[in-house]
C-alpha positions as a printed Julia matrix, in Angstrom:
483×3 Matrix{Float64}:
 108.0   104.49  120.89
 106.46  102.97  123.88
 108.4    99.35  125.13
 105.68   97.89  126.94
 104.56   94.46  126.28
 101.99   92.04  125.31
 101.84   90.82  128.66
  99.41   93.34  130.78
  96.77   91.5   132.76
  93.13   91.95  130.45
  90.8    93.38  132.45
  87.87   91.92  130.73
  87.31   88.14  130.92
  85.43   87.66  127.51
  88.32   88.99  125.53
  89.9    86.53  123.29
  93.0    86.62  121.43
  92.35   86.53  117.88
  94.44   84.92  115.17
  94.16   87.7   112.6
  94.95   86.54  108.51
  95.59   89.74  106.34
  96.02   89.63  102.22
  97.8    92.68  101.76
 100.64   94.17  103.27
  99.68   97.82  101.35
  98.74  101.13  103.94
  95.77   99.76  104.76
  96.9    96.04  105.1
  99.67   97.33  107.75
  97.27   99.57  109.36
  95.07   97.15  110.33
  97.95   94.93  111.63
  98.97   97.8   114.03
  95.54   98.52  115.24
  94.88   94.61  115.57
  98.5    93.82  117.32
  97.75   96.92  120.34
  94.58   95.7   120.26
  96.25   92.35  121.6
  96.19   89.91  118.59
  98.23   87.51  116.52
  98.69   89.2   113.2
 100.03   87.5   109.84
 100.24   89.44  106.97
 100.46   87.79  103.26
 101.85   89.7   100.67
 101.49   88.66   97.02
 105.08   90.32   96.42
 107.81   92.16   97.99
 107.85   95.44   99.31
 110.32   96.93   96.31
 107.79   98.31   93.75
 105.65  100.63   96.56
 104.1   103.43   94.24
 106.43  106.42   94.9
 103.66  109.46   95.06
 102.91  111.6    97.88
  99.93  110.6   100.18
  97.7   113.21  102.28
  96.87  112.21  105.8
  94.88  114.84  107.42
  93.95  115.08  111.41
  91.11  112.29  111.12
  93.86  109.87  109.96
  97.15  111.44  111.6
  95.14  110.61  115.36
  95.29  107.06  114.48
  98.95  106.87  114.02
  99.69  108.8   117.0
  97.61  106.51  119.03
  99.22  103.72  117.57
 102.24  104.93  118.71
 103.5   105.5   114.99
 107.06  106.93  115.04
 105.74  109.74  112.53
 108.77  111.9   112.14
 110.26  108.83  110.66
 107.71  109.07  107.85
 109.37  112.42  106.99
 106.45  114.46  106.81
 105.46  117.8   105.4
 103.2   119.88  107.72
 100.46  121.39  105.12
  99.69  125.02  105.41
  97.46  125.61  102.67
  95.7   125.01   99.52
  96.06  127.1    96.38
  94.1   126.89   93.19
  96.01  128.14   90.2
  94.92  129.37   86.74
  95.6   126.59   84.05
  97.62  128.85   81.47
  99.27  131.23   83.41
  99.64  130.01   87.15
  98.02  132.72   88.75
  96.44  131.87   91.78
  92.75  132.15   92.15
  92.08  131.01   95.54
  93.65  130.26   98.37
  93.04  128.45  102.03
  95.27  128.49  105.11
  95.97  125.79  107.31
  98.12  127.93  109.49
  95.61  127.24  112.37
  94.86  123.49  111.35
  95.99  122.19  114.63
  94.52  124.45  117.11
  91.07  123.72  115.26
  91.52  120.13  114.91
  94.2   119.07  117.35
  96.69  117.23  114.65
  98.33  117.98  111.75
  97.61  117.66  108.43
 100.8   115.67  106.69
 102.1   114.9   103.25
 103.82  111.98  103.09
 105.58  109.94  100.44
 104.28  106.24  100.04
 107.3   104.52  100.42
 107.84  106.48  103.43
 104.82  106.02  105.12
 105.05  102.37  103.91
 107.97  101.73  105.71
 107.39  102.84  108.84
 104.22  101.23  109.05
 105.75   98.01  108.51
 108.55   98.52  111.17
 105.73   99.65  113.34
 103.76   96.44  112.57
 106.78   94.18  113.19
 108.59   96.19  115.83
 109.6    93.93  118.36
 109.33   97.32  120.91
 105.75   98.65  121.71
 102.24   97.18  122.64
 101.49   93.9   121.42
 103.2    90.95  119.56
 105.13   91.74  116.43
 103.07   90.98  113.07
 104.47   88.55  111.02
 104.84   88.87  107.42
 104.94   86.33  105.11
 105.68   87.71  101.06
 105.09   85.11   97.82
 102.09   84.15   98.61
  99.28   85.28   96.38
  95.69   84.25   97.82
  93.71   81.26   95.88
  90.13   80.96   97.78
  88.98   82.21  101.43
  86.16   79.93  103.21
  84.87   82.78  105.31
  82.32   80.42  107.43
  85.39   78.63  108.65
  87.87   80.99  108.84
  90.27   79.23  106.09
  92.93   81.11  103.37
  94.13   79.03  100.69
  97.05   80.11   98.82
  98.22   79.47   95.11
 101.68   77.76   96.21
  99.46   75.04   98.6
  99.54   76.55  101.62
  96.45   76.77  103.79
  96.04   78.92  106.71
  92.92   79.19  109.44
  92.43   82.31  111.07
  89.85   84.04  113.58
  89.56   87.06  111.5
  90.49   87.45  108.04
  90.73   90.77  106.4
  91.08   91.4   103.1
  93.26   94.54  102.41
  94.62   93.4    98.37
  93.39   96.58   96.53
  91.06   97.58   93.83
  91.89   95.22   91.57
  89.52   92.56   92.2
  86.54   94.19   90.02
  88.79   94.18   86.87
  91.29   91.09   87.25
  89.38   88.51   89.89
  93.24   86.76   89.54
  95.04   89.68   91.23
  93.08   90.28   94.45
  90.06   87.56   95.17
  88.79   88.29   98.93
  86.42   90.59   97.87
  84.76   87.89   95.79
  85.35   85.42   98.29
  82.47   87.36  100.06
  80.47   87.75   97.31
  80.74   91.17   96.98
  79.97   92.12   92.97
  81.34   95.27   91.82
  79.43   98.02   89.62
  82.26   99.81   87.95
  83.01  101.69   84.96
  85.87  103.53   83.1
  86.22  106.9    84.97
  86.16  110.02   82.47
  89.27  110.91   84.09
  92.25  109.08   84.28
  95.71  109.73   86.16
  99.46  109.86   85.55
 101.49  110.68   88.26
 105.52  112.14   88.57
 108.02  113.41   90.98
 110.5   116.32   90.69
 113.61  116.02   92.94
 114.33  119.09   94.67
 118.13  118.97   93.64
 116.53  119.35   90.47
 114.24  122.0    91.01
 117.56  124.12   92.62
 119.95  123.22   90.48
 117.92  124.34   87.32
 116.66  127.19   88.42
 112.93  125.94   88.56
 110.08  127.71   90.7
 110.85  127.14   93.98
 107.34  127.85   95.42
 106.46  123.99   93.88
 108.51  122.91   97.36
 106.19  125.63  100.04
 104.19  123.1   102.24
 101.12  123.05  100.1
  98.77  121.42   98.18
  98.53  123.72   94.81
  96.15  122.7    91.72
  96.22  123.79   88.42
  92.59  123.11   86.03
  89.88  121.11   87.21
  87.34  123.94   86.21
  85.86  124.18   82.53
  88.03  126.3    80.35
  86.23  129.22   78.73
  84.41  129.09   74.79
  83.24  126.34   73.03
  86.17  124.36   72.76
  87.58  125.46   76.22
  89.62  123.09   78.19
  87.97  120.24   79.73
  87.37  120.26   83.39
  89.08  117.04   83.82
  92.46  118.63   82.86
  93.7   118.83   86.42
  97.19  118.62   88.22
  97.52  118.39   91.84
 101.53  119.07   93.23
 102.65  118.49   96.07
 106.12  117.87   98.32
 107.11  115.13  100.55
 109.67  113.1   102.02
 110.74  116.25  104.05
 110.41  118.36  101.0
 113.17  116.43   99.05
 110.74  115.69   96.13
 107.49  117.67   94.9
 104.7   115.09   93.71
 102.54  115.38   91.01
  99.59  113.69   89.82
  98.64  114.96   86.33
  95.01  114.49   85.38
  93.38  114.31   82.09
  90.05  113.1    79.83
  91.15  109.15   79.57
  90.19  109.16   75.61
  93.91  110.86   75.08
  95.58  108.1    77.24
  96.99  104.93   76.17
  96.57  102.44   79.66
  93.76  100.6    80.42
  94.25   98.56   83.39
  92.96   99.83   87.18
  95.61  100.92   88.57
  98.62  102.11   88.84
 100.66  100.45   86.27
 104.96   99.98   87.55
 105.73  100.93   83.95
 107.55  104.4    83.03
 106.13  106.26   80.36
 107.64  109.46   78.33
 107.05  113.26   79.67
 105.18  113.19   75.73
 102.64  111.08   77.4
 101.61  113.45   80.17
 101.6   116.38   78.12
  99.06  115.54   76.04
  96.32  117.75   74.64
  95.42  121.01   76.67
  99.05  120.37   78.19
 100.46  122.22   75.52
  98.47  125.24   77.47
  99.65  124.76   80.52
 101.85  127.48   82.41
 105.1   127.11   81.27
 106.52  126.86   84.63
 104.48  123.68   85.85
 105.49  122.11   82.23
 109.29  122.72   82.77
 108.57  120.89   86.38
 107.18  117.94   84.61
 109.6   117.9    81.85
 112.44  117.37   84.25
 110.5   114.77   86.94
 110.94  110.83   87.12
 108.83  108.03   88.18
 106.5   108.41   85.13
 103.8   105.99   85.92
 100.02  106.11   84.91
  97.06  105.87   87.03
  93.84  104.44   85.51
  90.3   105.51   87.33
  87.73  103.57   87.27
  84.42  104.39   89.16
  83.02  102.2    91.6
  79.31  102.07   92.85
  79.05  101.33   96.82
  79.44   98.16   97.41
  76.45   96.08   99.09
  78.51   94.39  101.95
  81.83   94.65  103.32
  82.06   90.91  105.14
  80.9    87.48  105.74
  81.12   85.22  108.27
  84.4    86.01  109.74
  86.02   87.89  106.54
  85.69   91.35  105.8
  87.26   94.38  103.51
  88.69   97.3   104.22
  90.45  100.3   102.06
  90.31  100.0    98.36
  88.96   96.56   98.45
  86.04   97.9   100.29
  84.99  101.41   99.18
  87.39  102.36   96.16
  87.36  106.26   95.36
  88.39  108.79   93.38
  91.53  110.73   94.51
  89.99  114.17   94.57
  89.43  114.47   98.31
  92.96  113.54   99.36
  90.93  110.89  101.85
  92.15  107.48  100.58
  94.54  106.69  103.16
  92.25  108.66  106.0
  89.61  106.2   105.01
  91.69  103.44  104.84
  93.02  103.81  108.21
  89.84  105.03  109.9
  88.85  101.02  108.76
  91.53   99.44  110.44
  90.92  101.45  114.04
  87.03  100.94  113.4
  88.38   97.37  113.46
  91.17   97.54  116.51
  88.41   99.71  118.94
  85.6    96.79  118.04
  88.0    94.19  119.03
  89.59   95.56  121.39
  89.18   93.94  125.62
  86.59   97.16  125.63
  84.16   94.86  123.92
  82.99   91.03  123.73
  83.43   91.12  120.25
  86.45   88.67  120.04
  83.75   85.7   120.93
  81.53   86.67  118.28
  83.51   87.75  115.31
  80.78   88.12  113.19
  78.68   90.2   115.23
  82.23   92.22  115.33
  82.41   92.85  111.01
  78.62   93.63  111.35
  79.62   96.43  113.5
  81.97   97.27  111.62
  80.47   97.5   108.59
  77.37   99.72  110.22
  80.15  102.38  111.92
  82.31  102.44  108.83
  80.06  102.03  105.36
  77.77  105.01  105.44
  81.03  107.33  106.5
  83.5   105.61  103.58
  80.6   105.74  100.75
  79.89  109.32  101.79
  83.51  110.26  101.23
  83.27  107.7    98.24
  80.96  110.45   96.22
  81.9   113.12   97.31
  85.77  112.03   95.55
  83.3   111.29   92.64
  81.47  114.97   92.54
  85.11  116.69   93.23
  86.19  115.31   89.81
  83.47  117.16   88.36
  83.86  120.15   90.71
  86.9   121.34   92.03
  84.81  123.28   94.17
  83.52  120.29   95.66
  87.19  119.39   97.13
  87.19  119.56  101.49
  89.21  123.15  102.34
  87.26  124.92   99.35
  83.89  124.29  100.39
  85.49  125.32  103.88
  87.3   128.86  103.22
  85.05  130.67  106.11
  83.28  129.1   108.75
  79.88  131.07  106.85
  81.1   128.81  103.92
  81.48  125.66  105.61
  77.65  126.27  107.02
  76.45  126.66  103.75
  78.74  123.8   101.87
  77.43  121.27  104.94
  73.49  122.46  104.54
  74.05  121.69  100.75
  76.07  118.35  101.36
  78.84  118.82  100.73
  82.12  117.61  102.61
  83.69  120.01  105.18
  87.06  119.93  106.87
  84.83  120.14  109.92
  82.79  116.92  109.26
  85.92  114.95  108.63
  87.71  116.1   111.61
  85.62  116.16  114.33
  83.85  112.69  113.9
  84.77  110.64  117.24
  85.04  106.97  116.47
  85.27  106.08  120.12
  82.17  107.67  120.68
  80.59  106.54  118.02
  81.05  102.61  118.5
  80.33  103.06  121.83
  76.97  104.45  121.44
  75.95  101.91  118.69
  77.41   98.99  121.03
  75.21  100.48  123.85
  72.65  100.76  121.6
  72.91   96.94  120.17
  73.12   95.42  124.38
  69.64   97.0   125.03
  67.94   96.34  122.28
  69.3    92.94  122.47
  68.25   92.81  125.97
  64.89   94.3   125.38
  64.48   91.4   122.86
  65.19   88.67  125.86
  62.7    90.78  128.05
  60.01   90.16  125.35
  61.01   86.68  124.75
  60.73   85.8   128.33
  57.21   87.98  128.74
  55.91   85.76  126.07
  57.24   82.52  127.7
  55.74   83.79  130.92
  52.36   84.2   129.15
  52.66   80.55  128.33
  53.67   79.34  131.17
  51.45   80.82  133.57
  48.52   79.73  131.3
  49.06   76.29  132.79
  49.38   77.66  136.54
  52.7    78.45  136.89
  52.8    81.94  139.13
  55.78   83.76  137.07
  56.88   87.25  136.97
  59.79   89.1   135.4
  62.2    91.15  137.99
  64.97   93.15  136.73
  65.32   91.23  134.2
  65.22   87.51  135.11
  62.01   84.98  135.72
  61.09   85.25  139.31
  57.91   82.04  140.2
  56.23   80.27  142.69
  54.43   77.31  142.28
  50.03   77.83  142.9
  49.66   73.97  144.26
């Protein structure tokens, strides 16, 4: 990891350093911190808890979110990844695979990997990235037990529930999904008076591990640990009572292949949670294999009847929201565009927000003297992209066909799946960010200067109406009085 400091000379005169306020210390809380701190900023970050209950599941971070971390300087080995090299569609009953995509050139196409990741990996490297005392920028400073009361984002102020107020340049609010269910748990969202449209997903979520020592010490199938992401379901079983299509697992290993993930899907009338969420409760293998589990090929089900961390996941569908900040607060991650797991992008989206946010105010830009101006950018590079993603999760529940790699197989394929709208691997991994703010920045300066062009033509039509000789030269009011 680089050592250099906070100390380089800024090239550009208009930047300021920003005192940067962030509620929630989750991925996308500490990816914004890191963006924000090389970006040159005091970061705080207030956590509602500790760090010890981190949702153990594996986490997908394909080449538009790996580039981030590596420009970050993010010390990714420590995240003990595992390099994907494929997807693989299985048959429900008997595990016989139907179809199958390589990622064996994924790199030379897209020029990063595509990792797996376990949570609490990932989480913890993030932070020690965030707080590192080594690399660009000051260390963030995190501050846990303090769970967020009311945000005045005109003035920049966060009021907590144990007294303590705190003013900040920028505030972000990275504290989850929550907020549309339980306004108590997470409330920056409605600080900004963002209202959520949501409903009760058709499909809700429990989600496992299997510890390799396991898997090799009983003599379970040991292709659960290749360095892949393999699905069983998601497509309509056959007959009148076939098998739902939202019977669905998704396996996967991480933490350096020590322990194969799993995220069991099913119709959410046959569970028993109801909160949004994932719930830090552990619930019986009976639970999972409920219904059209008692189908499923028998060597998934003797995975799952020997895994641990048995926690549910409730879905909930969320419409796109109308606004992502106001004043000088904004959202990012789950608080701003909550989706649907089914196109592995949560934590690619969640991190493409916080680098949206550490290019825009960055010394590149003025930005950090007109906040505002800076979340209004942000929201117009960063919205249309997120909701896009956002139903596309949403159809890929219905469709497994609609997932990104399967609507990519051949390059004929991804021309026809990207005339039809649907994601491709290639839309997701080729978009350049840099590019793209710069452009709209560009953009925003002329129009903004054409505006003071047409102001000033109009004040020179006034003035010169009373015999004042005025003309307009590159830009600025050129006159000479007509005595």
């Amino acid at each position: 990891m680089s050592s250099a400091t906070s100390t380089t000379p800024n090239p550009n005169p208009d930047f300021k350093q920003l005192q940067v306020a962030i509620i929630g210390g989750g991925l996308g809380g500490l990816s914004a911190a890191i963006a924000l701190r090389r970006a040159g900023h005091l970061v705080n970050i207030y956590e509602r808890r500790n760090f010890n209950v981190e949702v153990g599941a594996s986490i997908s971070c394909a080449a538009n979110g790996t580039r981030w971390l590596r420009e970050w300087d993010v010390d990714i080995p420590d995240m003990k990844p595992v390099v994907l090299m494929k997807l693989v569609m299985r048959e429900w009953t008997t595990g016989q695979i139907l179809n199958e995509y390589s990622l064996e050139n994924y790199v030379e196409e897209w020029g990063d990997y595509c990792y797996m990741f376990h949570r609490q990996d990932m989480h913890a490297t993030l932070l020690k990235t965030a707080i590192s005392t080594e690399g660009v920028g000051t260390p963030a400073k995190v501050v846990i037990d303090h769970i967020c009361e009311s945000v005045d984002p005109d003035n920049g102020i966060v009021t907590f529930k144990n007294g303590v107020t705190v003013h900040a340049d920028l505030i972000i609010g990275a504290d989850g999904i929550r907020a549309s269910i339980t306004p108590s748990q997470s409330i920056v969202r409605g600080q900004i008076s963002v209202r959520p449209d949501a409903k009760s997903a058709p499909q809700t979520c429990y989600r496992c591990n299997v510890r390799r020592e396991d898997i090799d010490r009983l003599g379970l199938v040991k292709y659960s640990y290749d360095p892949a992401i393999q699905f069983w379901g998601g497509i309509q079983g056959p007959g009148v009572d076939g098998r739902s299509k939202f019977y669905k697992i998704v396996m996967t290993p991480c933490s350096g292949g020590e322990i194969v993930s799993f995220y069991c899907f099913m119709p959410t009338e046959l569970t028993k949670h109801h909160q949004e969420g994932f719930v830090f409760e552990q619930v019986p293998v009976s639970e999972i294999l409920a219904g059209k589990y008692s189908e499923l090929d028998p060597d998934c089900v003797d995975l799952l009847k020997n895994s641990v961390d048995r926690m549910s996941w409730r879905l909930y569908l969320h419409q796109p929201y109308s606004h992502w900040f106001k004043g000088n607060t904004c959202i990012l991650g789950d608080a701003a565009h909550p989706m649907m797991p089914h196109q592995s992008q949560g934590a690619c989206q969640a991190i493409e927000d916080a680098a949206a946010l550490g290019i825009i105010f960055s010394n590149k830009y003025k930005f950090t003297r007109d906040v505002a101006a800076g979340l209004e950018l942000y929201q117009a590079i960063r919205k249309p992209r997120a909701t896009r993603v956002q139903a596309a999760s949403a159809r890929a529940m219905e469709n497994l066909n609609e997932r990104i790699g399967f609507t990519s197989l051949t390059p004929h394929d991804a021309t026809l799946a990207a005339a039809e709208g649907k994601l491709t691997v290639n839309e997701m991994n080729t978009y350049d960010m840099h590019g793209h703010i710069a452009a709209s920045v560009k953009a925003l300066y002329k129009d903004q200067t054409e505006n003071q062009l047409m102001d000033k033509a109009v004040c020179v039509e006034r003035l010169n109406s009373v015999g004042l000789g005025i003309s307009i030269e590159q830009g600025s009011l050129q006159y000479s009085a007509k005595l």
